[in-house]
Backbone as CSV, one residue per row, in Angstrom:
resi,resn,N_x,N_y,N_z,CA_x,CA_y,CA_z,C_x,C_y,C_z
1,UNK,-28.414,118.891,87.662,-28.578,120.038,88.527,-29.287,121.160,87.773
2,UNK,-29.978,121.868,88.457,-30.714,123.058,88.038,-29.840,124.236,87.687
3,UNK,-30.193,124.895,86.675,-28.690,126.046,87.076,-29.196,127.352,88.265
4,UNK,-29.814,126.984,89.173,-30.290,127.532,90.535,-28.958,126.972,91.639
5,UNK,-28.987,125.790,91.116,-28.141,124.605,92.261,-26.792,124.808,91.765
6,UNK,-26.237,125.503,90.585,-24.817,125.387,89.813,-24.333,126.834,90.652
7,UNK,-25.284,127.763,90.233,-25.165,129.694,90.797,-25.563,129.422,92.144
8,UNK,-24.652,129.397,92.991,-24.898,129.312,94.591,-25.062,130.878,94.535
9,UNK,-23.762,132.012,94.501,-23.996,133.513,94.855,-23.300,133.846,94.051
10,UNK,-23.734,135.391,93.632,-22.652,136.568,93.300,-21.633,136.361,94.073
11,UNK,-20.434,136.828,93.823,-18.951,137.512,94.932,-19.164,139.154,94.732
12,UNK,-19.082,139.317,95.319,-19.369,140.812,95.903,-18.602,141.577,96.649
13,UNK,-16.995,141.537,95.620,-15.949,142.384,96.410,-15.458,143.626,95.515
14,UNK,-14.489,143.934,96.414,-13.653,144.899,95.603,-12.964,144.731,94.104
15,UNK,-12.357,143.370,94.146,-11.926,142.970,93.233,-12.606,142.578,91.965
16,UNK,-14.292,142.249,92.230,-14.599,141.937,91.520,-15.837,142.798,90.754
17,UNK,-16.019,144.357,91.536,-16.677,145.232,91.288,-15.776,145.756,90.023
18,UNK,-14.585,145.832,90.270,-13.765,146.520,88.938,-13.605,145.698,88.279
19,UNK,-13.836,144.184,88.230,-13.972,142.467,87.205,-15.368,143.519,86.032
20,UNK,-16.177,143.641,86.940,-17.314,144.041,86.363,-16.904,145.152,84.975
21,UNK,-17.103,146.316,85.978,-16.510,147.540,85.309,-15.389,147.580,83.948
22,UNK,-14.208,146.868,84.462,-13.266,147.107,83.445,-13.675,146.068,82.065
23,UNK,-13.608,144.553,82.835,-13.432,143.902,81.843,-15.103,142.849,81.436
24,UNK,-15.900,143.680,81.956,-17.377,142.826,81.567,-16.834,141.669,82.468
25,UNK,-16.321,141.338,83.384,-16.511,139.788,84.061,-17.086,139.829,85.485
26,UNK,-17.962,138.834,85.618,-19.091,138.672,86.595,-18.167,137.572,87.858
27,UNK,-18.109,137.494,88.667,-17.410,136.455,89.576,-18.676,135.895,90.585
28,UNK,-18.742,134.634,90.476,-19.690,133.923,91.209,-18.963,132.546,91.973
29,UNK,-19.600,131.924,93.234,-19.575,130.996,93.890,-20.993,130.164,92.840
30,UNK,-20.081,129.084,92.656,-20.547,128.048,91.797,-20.794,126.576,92.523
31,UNK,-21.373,125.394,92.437,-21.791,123.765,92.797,-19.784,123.562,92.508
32,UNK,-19.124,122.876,93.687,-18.333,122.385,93.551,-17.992,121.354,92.612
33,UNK,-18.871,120.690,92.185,-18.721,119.124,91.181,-19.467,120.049,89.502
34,UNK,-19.829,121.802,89.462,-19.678,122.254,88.413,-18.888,122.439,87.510
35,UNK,-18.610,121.931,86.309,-17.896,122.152,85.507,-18.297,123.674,84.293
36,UNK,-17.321,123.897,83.239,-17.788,125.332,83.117,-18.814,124.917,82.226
37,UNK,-18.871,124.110,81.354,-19.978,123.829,80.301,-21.330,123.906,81.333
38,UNK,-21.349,123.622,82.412,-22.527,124.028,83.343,-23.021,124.944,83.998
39,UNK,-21.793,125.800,84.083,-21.760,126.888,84.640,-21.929,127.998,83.174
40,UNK,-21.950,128.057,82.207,-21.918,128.695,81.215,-23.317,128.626,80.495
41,UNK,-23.949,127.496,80.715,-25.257,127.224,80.498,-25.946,128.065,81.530
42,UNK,-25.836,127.847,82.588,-27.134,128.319,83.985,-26.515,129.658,83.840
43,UNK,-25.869,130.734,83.784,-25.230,132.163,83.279,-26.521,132.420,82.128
44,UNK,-26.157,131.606,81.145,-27.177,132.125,80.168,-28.701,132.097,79.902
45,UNK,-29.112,130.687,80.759,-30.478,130.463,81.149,-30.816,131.743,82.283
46,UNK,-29.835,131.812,83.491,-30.539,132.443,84.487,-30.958,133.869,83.628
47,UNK,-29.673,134.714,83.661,-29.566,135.898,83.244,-30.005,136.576,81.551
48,UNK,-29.975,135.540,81.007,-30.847,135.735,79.589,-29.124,136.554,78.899
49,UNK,-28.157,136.047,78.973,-26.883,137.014,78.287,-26.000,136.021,77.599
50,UNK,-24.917,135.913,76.582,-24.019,135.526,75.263,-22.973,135.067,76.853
51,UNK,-22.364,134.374,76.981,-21.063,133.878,77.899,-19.979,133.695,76.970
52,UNK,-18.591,134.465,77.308,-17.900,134.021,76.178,-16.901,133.707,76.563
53,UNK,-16.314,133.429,77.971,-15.469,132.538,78.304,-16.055,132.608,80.027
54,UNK,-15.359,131.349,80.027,-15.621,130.953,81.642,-14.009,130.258,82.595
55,UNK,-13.858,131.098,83.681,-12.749,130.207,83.954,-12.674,129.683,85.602
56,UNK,-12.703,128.769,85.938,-12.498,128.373,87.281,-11.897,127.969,87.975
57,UNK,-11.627,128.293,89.703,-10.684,128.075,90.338,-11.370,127.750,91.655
58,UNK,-10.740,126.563,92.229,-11.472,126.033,93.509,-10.334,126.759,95.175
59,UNK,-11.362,127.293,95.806,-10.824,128.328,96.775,-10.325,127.322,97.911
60,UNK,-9.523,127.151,98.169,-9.029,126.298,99.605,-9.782,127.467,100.861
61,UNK,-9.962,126.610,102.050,-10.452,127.157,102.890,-9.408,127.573,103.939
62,UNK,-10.156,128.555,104.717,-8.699,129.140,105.752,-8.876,128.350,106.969
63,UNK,-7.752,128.108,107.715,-7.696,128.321,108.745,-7.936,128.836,110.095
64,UNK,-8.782,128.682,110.851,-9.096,130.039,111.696,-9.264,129.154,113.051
65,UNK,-9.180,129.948,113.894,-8.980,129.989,115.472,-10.068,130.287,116.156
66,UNK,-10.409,129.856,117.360,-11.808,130.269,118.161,-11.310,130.044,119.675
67,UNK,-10.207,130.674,120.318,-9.975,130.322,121.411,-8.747,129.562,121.508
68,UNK,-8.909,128.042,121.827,-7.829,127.133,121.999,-7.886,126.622,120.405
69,UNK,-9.144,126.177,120.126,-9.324,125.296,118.907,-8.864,125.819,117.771
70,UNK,-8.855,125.003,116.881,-8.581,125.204,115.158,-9.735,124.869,114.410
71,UNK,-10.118,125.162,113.376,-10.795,124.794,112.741,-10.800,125.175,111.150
72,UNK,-11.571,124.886,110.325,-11.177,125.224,108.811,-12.238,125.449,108.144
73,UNK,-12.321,126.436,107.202,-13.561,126.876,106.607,-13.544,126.403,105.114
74,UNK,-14.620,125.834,104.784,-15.006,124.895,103.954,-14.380,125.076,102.553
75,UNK,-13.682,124.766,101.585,-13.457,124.968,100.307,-14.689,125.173,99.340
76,UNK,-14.586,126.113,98.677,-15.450,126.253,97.521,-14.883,126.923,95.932
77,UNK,-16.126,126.930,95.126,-15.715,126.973,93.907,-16.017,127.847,93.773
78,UNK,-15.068,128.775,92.182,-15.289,130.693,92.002,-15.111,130.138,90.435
79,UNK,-15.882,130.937,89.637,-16.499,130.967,88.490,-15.791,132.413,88.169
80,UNK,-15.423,133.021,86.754,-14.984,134.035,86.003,-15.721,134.153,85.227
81,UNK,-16.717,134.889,85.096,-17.509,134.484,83.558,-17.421,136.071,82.758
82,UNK,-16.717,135.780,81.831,-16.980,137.220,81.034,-18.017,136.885,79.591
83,UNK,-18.615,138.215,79.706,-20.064,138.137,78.760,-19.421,139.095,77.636
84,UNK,-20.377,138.518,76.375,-20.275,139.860,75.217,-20.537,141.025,75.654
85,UNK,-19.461,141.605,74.669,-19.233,143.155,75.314,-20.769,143.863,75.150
86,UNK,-21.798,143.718,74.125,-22.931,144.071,74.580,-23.868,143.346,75.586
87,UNK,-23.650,142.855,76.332,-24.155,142.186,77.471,-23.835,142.591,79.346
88,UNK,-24.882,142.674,80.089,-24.431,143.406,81.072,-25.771,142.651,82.144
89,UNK,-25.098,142.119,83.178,-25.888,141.332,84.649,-26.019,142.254,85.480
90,UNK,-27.731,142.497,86.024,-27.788,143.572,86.634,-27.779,142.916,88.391
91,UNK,-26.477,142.688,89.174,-26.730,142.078,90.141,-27.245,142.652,91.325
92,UNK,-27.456,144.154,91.062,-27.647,144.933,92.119,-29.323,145.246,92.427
93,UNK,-29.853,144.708,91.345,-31.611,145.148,91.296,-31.366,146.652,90.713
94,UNK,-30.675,147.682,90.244,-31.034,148.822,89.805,-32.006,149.365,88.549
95,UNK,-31.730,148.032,87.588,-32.272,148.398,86.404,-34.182,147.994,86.765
């Protein structure tokens, strides 16, 4: 896999705006069959930055309703990646 195909997206929440801020850690939706040695590689190829730990957790999908029906929203994978403390991912386009 390309590390294009490993980095599906940023996460782009609350929780993970202060991931950023406090503790240098970046949170991304990652290739489900990624492991971190892959995910720690395409981090450092994409973004040109030191990775110094990586940790992952696969998201179960919810439940949700549309009327009568049920249905379930797809499981995916979330990536933790914290970078050397001189290192910084500009995900916003500002720099």
């Amino acid at each position: 896999m390309t590390p294009h195909q490993i980095l599906v997206r940023p996460v782009v929440t609350e929780k993970s705006t202060d991931l950023m801020a406090e503790n240098n850690q970046y949170v991304f939706q990652v290739a489900k069959n990624a492991n971190k040695i892959e995910v720690r590689k395409a981090v450092e190829m994409v973004f040109g930055v030191r990775v110094s730990d990586v940790r992952t957790q696969v998201v179960r999908g919810d439940v949700r309703r549309v009327g009568q029906n049920y249905g379930r929203k797809a499981a995916w994978k979330k990536a933790i990646v914290t970078l050397h403390p001189e290192d910084t991912i500009d995900l916003y386009g500002e720099e």
